[in-house]
The first five atom37 places (N, CA, C, CB, O) and aatype in JSON, in Angstrom:
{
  "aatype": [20, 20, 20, 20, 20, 20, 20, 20, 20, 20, 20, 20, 20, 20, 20, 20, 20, 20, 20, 20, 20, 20, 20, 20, 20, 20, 20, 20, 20, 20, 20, 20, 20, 20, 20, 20, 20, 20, 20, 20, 20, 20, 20, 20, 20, 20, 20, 20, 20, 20, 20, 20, 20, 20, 20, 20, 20, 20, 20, 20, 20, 20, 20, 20, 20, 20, 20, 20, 20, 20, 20, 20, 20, 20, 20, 20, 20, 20, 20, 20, 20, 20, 20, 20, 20, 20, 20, 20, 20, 20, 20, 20, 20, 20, 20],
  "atom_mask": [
    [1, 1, 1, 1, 1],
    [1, 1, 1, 1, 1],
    [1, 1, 1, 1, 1],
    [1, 1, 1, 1, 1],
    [1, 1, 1, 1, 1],
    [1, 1, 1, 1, 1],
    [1, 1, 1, 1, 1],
    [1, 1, 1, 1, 1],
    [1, 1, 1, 1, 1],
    [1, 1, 1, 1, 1],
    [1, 1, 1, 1, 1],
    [1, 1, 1, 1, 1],
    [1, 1, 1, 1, 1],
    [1, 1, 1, 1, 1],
    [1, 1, 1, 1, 1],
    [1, 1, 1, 1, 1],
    [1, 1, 1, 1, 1],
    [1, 1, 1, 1, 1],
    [1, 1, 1, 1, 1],
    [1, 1, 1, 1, 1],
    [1, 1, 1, 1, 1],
    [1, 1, 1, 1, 1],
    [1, 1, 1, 1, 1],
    [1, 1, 1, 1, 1],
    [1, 1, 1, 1, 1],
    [1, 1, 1, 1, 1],
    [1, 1, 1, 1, 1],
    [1, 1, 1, 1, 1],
    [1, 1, 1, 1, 1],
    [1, 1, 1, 1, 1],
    [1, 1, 1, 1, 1],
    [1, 1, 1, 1, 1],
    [1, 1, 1, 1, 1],
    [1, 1, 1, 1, 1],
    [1, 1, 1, 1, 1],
    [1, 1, 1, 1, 1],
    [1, 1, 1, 1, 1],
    [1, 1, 1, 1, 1],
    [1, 1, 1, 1, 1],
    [1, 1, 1, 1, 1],
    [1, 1, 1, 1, 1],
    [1, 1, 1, 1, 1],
    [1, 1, 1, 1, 1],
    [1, 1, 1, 1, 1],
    [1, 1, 1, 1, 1],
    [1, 1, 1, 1, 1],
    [1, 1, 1, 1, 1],
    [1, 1, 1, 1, 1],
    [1, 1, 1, 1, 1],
    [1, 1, 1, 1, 1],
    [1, 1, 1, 1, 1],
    [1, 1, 1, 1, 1],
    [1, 1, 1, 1, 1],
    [1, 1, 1, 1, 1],
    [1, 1, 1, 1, 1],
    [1, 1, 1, 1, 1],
    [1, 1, 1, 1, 1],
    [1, 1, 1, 1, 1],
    [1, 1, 1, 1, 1],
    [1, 1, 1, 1, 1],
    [1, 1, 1, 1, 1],
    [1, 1, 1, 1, 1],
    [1, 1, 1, 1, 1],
    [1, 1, 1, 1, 1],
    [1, 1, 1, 1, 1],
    [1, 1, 1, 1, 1],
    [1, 1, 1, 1, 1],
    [1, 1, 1, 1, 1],
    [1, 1, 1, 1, 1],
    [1, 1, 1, 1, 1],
    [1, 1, 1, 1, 1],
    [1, 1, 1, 1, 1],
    [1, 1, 1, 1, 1],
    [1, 1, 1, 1, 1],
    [1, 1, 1, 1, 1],
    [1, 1, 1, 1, 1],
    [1, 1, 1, 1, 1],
    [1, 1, 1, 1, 1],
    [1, 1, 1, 1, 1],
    [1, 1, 1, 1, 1],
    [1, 1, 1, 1, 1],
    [1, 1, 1, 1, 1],
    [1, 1, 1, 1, 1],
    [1, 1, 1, 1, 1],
    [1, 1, 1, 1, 1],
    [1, 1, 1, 1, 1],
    [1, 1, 1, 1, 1],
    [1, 1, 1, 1, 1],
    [1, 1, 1, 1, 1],
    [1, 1, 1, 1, 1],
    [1, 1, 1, 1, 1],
    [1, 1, 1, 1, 1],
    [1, 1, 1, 1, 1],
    [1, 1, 1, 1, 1],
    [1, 1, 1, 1, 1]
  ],
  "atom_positions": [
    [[-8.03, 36.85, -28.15], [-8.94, 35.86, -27.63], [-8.25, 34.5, -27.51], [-10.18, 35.76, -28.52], [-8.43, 33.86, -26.48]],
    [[-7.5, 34.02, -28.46], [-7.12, 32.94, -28.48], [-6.22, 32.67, -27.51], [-6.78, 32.7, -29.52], [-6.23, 31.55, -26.99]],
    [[-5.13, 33.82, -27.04], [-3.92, 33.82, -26.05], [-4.4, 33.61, -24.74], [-3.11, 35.14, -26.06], [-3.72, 33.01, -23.91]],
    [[-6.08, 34.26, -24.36], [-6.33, 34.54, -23.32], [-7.08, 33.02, -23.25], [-7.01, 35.96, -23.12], [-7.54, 32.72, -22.14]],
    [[-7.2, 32.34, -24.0], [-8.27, 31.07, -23.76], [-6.71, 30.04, -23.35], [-9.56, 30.44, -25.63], [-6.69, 29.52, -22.24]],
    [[-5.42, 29.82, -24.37], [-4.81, 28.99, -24.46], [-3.93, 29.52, -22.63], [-4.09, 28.91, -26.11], [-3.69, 28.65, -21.79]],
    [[-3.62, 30.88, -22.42], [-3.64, 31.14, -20.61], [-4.23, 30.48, -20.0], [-4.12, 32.27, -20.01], [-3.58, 29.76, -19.25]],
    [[-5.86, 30.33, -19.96], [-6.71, 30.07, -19.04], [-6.22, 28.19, -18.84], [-8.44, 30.57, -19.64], [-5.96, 27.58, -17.79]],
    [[-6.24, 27.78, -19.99], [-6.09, 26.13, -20.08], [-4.76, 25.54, -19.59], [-6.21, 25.63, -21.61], [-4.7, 24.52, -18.9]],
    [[-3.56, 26.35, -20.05], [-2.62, 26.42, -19.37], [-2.33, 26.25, -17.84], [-2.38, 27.28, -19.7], [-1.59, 25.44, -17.28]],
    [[-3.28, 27.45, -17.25], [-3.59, 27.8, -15.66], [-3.89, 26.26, -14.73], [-5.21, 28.95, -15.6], [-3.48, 25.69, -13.72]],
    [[-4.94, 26.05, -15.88], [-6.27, 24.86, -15.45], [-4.98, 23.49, -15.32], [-7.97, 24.5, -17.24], [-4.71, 22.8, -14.33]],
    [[-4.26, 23.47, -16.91], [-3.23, 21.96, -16.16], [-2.54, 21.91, -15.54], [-2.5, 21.21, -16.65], [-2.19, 20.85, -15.02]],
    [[-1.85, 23.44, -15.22], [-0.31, 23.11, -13.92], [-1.19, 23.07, -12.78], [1.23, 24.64, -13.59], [-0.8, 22.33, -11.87]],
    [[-2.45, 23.78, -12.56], [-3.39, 23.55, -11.13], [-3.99, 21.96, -10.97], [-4.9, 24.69, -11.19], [-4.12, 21.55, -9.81]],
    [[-4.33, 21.17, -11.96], [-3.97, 20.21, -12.13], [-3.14, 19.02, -11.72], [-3.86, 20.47, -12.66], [-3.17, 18.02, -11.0]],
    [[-2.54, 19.54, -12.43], [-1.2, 18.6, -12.29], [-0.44, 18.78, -11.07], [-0.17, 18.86, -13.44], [0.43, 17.95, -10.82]],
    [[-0.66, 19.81, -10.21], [-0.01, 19.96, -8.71], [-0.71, 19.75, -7.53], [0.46, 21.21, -8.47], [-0.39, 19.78, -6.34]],
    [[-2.46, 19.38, -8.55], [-3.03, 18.46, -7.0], [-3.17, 17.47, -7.17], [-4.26, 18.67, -6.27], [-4.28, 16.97, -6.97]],
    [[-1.84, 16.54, -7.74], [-1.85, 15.17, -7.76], [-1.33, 14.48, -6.42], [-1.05, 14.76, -8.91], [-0.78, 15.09, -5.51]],
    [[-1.54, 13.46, -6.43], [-1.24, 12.79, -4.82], [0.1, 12.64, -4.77], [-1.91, 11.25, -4.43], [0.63, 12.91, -5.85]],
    [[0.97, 12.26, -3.77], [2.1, 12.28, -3.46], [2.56, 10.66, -3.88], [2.22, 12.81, -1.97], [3.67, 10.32, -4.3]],
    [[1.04, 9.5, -3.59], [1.46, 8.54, -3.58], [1.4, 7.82, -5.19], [0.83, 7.99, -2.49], [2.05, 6.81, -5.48]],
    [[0.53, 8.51, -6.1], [0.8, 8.5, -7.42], [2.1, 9.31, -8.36], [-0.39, 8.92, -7.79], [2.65, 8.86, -9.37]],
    [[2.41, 10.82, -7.59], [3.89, 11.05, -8.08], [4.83, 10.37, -8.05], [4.42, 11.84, -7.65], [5.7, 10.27, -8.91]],
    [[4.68, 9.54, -6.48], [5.9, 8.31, -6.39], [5.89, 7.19, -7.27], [5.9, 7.6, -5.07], [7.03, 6.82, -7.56]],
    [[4.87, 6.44, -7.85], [5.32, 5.53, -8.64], [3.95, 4.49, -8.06], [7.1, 5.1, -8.4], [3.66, 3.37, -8.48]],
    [[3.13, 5.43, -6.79], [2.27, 4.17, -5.95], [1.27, 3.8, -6.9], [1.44, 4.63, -4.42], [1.15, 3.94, -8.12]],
    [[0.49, 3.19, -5.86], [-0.7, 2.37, -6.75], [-2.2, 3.17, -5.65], [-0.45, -0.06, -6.58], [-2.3, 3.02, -4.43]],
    [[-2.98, 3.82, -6.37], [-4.22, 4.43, -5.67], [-4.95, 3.28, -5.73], [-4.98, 5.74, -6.33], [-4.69, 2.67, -6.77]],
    [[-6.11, 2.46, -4.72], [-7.14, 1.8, -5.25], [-8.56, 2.84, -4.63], [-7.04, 0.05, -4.72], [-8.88, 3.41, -3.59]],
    [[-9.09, 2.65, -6.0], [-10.63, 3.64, -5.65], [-11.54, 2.62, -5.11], [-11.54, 4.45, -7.18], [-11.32, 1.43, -5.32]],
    [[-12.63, 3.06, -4.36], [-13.55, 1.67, -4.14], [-14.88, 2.61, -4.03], [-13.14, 0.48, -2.49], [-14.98, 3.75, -3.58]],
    [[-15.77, 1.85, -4.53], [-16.71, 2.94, -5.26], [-18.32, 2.98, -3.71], [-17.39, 2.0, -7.52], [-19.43, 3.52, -3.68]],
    [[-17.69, 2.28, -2.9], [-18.54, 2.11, -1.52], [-17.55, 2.75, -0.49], [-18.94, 0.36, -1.06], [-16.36, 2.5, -0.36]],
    [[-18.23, 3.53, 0.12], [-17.51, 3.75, 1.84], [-17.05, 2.94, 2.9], [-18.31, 4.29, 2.65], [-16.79, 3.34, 4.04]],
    [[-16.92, 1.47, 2.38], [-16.9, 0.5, 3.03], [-15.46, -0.04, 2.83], [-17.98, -0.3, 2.71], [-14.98, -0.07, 1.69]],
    [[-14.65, -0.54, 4.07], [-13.09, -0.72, 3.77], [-13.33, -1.67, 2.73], [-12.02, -1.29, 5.06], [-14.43, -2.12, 2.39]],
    [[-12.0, -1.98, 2.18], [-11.91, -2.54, 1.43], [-10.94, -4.02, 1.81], [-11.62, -1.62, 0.58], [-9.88, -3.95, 2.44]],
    [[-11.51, -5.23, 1.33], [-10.85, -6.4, 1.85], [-9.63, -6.34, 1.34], [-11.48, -7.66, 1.56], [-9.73, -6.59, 0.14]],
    [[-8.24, -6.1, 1.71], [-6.81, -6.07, 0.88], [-6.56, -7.27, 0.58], [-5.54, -5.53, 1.59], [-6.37, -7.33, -0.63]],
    [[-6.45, -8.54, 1.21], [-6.56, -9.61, 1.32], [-6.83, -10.16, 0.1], [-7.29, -9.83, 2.18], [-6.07, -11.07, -0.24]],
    [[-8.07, -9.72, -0.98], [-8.44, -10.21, -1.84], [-7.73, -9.91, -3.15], [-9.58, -10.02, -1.76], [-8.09, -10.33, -4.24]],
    [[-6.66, -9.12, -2.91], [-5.92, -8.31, -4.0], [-4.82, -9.57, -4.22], [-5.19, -6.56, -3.43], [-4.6, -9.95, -5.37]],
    [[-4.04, -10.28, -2.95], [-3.26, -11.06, -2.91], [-3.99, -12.3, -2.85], [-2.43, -10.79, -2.04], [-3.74, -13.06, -1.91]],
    [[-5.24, -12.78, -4.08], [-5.58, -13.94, -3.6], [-4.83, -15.32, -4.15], [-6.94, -13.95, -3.82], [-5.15, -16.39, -3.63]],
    [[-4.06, -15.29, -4.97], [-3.31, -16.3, -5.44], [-1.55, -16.34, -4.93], [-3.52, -16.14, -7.0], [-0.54, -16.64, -5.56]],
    [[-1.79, -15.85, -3.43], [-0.53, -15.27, -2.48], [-0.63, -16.1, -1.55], [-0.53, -13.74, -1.87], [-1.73, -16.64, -1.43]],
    [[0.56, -16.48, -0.53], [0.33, -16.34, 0.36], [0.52, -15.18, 1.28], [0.62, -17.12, 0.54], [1.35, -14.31, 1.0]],
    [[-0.26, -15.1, 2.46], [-0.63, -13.81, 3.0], [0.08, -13.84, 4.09], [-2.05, -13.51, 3.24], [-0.07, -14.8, 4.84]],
    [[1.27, -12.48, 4.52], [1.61, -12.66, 6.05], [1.46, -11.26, 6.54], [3.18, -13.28, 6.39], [1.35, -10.4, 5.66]],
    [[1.44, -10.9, 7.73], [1.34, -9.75, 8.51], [2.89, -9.11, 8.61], [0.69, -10.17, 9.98], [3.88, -9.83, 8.57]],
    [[2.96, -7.79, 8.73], [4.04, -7.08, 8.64], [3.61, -5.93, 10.12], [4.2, -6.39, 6.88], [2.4, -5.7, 10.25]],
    [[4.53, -5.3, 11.1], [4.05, -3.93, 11.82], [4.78, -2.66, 10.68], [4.82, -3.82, 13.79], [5.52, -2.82, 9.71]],
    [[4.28, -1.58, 11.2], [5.25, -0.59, 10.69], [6.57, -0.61, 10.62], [5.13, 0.34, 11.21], [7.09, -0.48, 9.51]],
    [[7.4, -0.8, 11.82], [8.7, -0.57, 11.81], [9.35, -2.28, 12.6], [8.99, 1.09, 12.77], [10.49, -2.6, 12.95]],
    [[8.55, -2.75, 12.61], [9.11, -4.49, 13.09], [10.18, -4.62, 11.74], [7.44, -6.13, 13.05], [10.28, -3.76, 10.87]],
    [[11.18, -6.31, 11.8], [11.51, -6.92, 10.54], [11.15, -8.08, 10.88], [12.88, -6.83, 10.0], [12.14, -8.81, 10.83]],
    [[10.06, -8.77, 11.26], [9.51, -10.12, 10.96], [8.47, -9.7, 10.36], [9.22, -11.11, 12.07], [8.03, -8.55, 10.26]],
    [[7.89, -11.16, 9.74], [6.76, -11.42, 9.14], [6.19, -12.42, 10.08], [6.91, -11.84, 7.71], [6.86, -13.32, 10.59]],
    [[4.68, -12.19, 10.34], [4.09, -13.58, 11.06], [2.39, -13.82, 10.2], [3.86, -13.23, 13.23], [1.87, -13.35, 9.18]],
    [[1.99, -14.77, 11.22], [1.02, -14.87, 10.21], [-0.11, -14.24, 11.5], [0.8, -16.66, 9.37], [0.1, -13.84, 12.65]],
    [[-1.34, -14.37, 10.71], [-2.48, -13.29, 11.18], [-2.82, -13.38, 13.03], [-4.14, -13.75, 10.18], [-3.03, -12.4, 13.74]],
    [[-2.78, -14.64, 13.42], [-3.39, -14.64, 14.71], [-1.95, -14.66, 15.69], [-4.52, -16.05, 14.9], [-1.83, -15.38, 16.68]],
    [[-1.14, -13.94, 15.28], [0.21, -14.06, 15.88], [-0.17, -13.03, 17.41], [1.64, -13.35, 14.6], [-0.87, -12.03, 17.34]],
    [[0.32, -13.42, 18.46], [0.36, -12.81, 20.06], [1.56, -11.35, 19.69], [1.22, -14.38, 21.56], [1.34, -10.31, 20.31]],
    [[2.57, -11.37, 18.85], [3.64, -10.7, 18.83], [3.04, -9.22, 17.76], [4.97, -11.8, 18.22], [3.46, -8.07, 17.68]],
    [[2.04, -9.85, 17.18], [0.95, -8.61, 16.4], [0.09, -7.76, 17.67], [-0.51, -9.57, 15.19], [-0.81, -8.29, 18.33]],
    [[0.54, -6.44, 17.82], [-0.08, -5.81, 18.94], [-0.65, -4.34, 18.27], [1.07, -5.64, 20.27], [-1.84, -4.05, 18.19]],
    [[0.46, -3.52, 17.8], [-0.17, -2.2, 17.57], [-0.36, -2.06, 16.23], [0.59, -1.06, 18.06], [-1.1, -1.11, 16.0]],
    [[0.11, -2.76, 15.03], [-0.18, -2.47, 13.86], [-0.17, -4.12, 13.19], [0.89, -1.29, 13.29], [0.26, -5.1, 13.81]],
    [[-0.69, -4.15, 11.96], [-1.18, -5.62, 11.09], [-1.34, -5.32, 10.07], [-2.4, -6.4, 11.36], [-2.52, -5.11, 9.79]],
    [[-0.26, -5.12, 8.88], [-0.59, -5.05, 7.48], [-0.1, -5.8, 6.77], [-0.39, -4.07, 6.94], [1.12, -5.93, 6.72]],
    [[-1.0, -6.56, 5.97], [-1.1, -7.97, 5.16], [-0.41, -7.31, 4.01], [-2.77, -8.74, 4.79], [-0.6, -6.21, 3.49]],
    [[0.58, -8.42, 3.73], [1.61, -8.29, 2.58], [1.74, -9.39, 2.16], [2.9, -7.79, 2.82], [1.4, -10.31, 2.91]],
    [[2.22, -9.67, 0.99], [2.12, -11.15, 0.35], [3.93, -11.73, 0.78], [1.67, -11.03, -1.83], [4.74, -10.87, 0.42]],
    [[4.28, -12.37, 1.11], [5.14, -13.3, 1.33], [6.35, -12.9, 0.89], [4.78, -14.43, 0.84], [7.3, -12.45, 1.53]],
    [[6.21, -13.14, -0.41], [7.48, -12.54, -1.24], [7.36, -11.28, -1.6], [7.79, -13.2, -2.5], [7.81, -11.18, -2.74]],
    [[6.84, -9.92, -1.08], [6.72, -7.98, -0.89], [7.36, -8.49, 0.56], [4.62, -6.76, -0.87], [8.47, -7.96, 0.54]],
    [[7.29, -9.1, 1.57], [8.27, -9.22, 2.79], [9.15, -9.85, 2.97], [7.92, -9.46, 3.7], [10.03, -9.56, 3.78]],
    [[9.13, -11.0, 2.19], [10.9, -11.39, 1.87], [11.74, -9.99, 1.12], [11.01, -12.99, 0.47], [12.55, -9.26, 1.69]],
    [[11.38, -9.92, 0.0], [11.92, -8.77, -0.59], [12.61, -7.49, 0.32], [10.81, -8.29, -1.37], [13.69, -6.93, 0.1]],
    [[11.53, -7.19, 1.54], [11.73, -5.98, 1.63], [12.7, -6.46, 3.06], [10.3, -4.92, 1.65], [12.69, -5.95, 4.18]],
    [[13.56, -7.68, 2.5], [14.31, -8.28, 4.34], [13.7, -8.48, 5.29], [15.2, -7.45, 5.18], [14.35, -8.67, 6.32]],
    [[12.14, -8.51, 5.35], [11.43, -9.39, 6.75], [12.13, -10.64, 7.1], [9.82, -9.92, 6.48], [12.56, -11.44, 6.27]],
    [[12.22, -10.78, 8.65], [12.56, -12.62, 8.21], [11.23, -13.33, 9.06], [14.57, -13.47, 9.07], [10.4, -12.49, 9.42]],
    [[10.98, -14.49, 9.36], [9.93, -14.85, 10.16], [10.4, -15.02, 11.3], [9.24, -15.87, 9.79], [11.48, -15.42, 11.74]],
    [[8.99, -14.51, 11.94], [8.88, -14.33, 13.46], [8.96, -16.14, 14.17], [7.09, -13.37, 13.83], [8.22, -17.1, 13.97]],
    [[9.9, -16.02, 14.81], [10.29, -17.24, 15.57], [9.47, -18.16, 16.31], [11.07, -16.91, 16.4], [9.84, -19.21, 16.84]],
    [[7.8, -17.44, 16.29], [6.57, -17.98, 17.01], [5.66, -18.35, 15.81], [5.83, -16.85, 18.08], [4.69, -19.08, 16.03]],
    [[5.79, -18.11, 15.11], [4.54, -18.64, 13.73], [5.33, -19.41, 12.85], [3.74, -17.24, 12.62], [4.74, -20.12, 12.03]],
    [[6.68, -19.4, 12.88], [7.6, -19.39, 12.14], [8.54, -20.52, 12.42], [8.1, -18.21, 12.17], [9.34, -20.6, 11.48]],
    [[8.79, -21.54, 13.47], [9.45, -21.98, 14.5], [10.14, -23.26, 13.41], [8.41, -22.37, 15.99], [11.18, -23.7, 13.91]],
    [[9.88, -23.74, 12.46], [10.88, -24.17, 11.72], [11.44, -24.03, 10.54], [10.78, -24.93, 11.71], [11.88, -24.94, 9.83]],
    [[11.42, -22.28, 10.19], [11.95, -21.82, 9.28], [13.36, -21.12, 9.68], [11.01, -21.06, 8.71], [14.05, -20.58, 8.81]]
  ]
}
């Protein structure tokens, strides 16, 4: 009885433990939000300043930028310095 219970529990954590997310195996950060409603990211970086990043661009601009067309994800300043953004030459024009 006991072998067949400490099996079963066994079973239960590697099934477990292998439907964990890919972006928590990596090291990410999940945020839960307990409404179906997006969530403001914005407010996570509120003692930031805030700039826009595309997927595969290397500038940073800021939100109402013309050069922002197919993608807009708000990153704090220094997560896009870091990651070698430099600023976009239109929001940016004396940096």
């Amino acid at each position: 009885m006991k072998k067949s219970l400490f099996a079963y529990l066994l079973i239960l954590i590697l099934v477990f433990s292998a439907c964990g997310s890919d972006i928590v195996a990596q090291g990410g950060v999940v945020v839960r939000n307990e409404t179906d409603e997006p969530t403001d990211i914005t407010g996570y970086y509120a003692n930031e300043d805030i700039v826009y990043v595309t997927e595969s661009g290397t500038k940073y601009h800021k939100q109402d930028c013309s050069y922002l067309t197919s993608s807009k994800i708000p990153v704090s300043l220094e997560q896009a310095i870091q990651e070698g953004k430099k600023p976009c030459s239109r929001c940016f024009p004396d940096d």
